[in-house]
Phi, psi and omega in degrees: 000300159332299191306317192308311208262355176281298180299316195304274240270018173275287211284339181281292170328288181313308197322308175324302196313308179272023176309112195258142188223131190276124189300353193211123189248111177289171114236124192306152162304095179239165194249021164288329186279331192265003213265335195303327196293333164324309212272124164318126184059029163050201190217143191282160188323137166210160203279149169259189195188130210263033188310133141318317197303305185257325155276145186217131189228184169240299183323118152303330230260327154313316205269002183255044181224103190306163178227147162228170186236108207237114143256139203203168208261004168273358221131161162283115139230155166247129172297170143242117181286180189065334218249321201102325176314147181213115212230174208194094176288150196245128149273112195244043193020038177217205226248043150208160184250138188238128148298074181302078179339127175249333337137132169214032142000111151250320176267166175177202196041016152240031183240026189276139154083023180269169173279079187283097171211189210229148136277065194080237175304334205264128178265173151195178205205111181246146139102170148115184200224135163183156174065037175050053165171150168250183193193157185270024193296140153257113134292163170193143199280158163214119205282003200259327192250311156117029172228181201254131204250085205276117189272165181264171181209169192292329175205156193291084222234144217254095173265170196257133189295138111010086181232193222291269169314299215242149221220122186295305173217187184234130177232158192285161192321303189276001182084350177309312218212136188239142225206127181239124175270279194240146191250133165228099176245134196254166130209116195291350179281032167264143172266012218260124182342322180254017183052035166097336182300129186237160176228133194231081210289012205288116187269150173214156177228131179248134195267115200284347159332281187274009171064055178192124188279130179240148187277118192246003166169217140217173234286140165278184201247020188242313167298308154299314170318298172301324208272333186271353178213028151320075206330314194191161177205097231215346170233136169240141162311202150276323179295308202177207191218147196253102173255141180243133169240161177284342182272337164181204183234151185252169176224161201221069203293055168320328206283291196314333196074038179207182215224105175283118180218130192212143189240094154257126207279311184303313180292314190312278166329330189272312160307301174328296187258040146236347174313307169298348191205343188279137164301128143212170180202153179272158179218139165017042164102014180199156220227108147264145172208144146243158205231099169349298202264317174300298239071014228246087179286126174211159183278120164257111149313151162182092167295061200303021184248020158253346151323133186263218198205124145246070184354070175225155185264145167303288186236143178242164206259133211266127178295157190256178165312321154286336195265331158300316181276344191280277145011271207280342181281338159315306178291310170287354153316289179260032147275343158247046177279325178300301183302336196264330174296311166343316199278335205265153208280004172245175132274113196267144160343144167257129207245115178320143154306151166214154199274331162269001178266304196095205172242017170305273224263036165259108172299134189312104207272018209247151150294154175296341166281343186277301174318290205278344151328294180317286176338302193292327197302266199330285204291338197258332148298299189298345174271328188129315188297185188212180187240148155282142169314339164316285198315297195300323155289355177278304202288355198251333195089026185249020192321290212264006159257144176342151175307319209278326189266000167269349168276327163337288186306261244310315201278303179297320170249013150273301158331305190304316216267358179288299169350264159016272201308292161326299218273346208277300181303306168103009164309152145241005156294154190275140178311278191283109143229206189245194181173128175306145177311120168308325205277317191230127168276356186272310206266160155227167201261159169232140182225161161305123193276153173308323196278345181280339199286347182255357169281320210270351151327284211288332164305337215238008183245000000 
């Protein structure tokens, strides 16, 4: 029985060993292929077709591999997923193009659905499904041994795999830096109804320099909803990723962090039928496609500064456990603050401070929602931060309402707790101000002014 089971995976290897692969891949000539190497900041991976009409292989074992196009600054190459394989275009001046094998791949199939992009020269493959379970494997191409390199990282992190529509992560222009919104890591050698599938809602940017993952929140659920139920997803930017619906296209702003819409019916459609069978990719504000069997390169405008912002986050940042216990010491504070006016049988006025009075014989002029405001600005001040309109609209309950009526409350209950503050101290600096975002100069941040904040103490105790 040994000897038997000894032979299968003996003769299955060779069969493997000897697998003929063709060392040089045509394509016809078109000037969608040579114009890419042109185009500022190149173009990010984008899917191939595995059409006779424009390409020529001999290997079935080629023609059974999806393809990609990787541009960088050695060259145009085209990938074969799954496989590793790497071929490097030759322009020979006549009515082909040659694609050179570089690459002497021995392992491979465990890399279906990875994530293929470049650093300048440096190619990598993050990322795939293979051997009945996926992984979090950093690859790197080594042009010198002419094999795949697995490099370590601080940690494993599992992207939802890579298909045809859809696209698992983003990585920014230069290659610095690679962005996972959400983790789907599967195994199938588990016995379990779903066959092991976990969805891990954790969003991460990996600094590909330093081979290191920083956690950077998790994914909201208006942002997983789209990446998960999209027609397609099918361009990435300078910026993000471009979702396409039949109702309109969403943009997916990582450097910013937020979540983007724009509806032209006329654009949508026009996407919509280049999606099946066409090369294309975005560049600066416009979508090149070619069409296999015509042959026929054209152009799409696709402008993102017509995108509108709907003020929502890819990811938000999870209250941590102090801050939750701080909360409920809050809350029970003042409930038995409450409990102690109840009891008492007039109500006194609220009366301005005075340097002879203090803040003893002064009642809390604040609400319990104004109060628990105060609170975060002041613990978020005193470290050096500032809270985001995120934050504030979570503390006000207004997350989940329009942009136009969450800026009402905010504006309306900032102003309100400034009155307030003024009137009670007889300060005139305003308690609560702003400052522009460091990360977006569009949006703003808010803190306690310094000089206010040990007065805003004795109040708030």
């Amino acid at each position: 029985m040994r000897i038997i089971f000894f032979f299968f995976f003996f003769c299955l290897g060779h069969v493997y060993g000897q697998e003929q692969v063709d060392s040089v891949v045509t394509i016809k000539r078109s000037s969608f292929f040579t114009d890419i190497l042109s185009k500022k900041g190149g173009a990010h991976c984008f899917q191939g077709s595995n059409s006779d009409h424009y390409i020529r292989y001999n290997s079935a074992y080629l023609r059974a591999m999806p393809i990609e196009f990787l541009s960088t600054s050695t060259g145009l190459f085209l990938h074969f997923g799954h496989s590793g394989k790497l071929y490097l275009m030759e322009d020979r001046g006549d009515s082909l193009l040659y694609f050179v094998r570089q690459d002497r791949t021995i392992n491979y199939n465990y890399n279906i659905g990875s994530v293929l992009f470049n650093n300048k020269r440096d190619i990598y493959e993050f990322g795939g499904y293979g051997f009945w379970k996926s992984n979090g494997l950093l690859r790197q191409y080594n042009f010198s041994d002419r094999e795949w390199d697995i490099l370590p990282v601080n940690l494993e992190v599992s992207v939802p795999l890579v298909s045809v529509s859809r696209m698992g992560a983003w990585v920014d222009t230069s290659g610095d830096y690679m962005y996972v919104p959400y983790q789907i890591t599967i195994n199938d050698g588990l016995s379990s109804v779903d066959n092991g599938i976990k969805i891990d809602p954790t969003s991460y940017r990996l600094n590909v320099e330093q081979r290191k993952w920083e956690k950077l929140g998790v994914i909201s659920d208006e942002a997983l909803g789209l990446l998960k139920t999209s027609n397609w997803t099918g361009y990435a930017s300078e910026r993000g990723l471009f979702l396409g619906f039949t109702k309109g296209l969403y943009y997916l702003d990582f450097l910013s962090n937020q979540i983007l819409f724009y509806n032209d019916p006329n654009l949508v459609q026009s996407l919509l039928r280049m999606q099946a069978n066409m090369l294309s990719y975005y560049n600066g504000g416009w979508i090149y496609h070619l069409n296999p069997v015509t042959y026929k390169y054209d152009s799409l405008r696709f402008d993102p500064s017509l995108f509108k912002s709907t003020g929502s986050a890819i990811w938000v940042k999870p209250v941590s456990y102090g801050a939750w216990a701080g909360a409920l010491s809050l809350l029970m504070l003042l409930g038995l603050g409450l409990l102690y006016r109840r009891r008492k049988k007039k109500e006194q006025p609220i009366a301005p401070f005075s340097t002879t009075t203090g803040l003893a014989g002064t009642l809390r002029p604040f609400t319990e929602t104004e109060q628990s405001l105060l609170q975060l600005l002041l613990s978020r001040s005193d470290k050096g931060l500032t809270a985001t309109i995120t934050d504030i609209n979570y503390v006000l309950g207004v997350k989940d309402k329009s942009p136009g009526m969450q800026k009402k409350v905010r504006s309306d209950v900032i102003n309100n707790l400034n009155e307030k503050y003024a009137f009670v101290t007889h300060q005139k600096e305003s308690l609560i101000q702003s400052i522009r975002s460091e990360s977006d100069k569009r949006y703003f941040e808010y803190l306690i002014y310094p000089a206010c904040r040990e007065t805003l103490r004795q109040l708030l105790t």
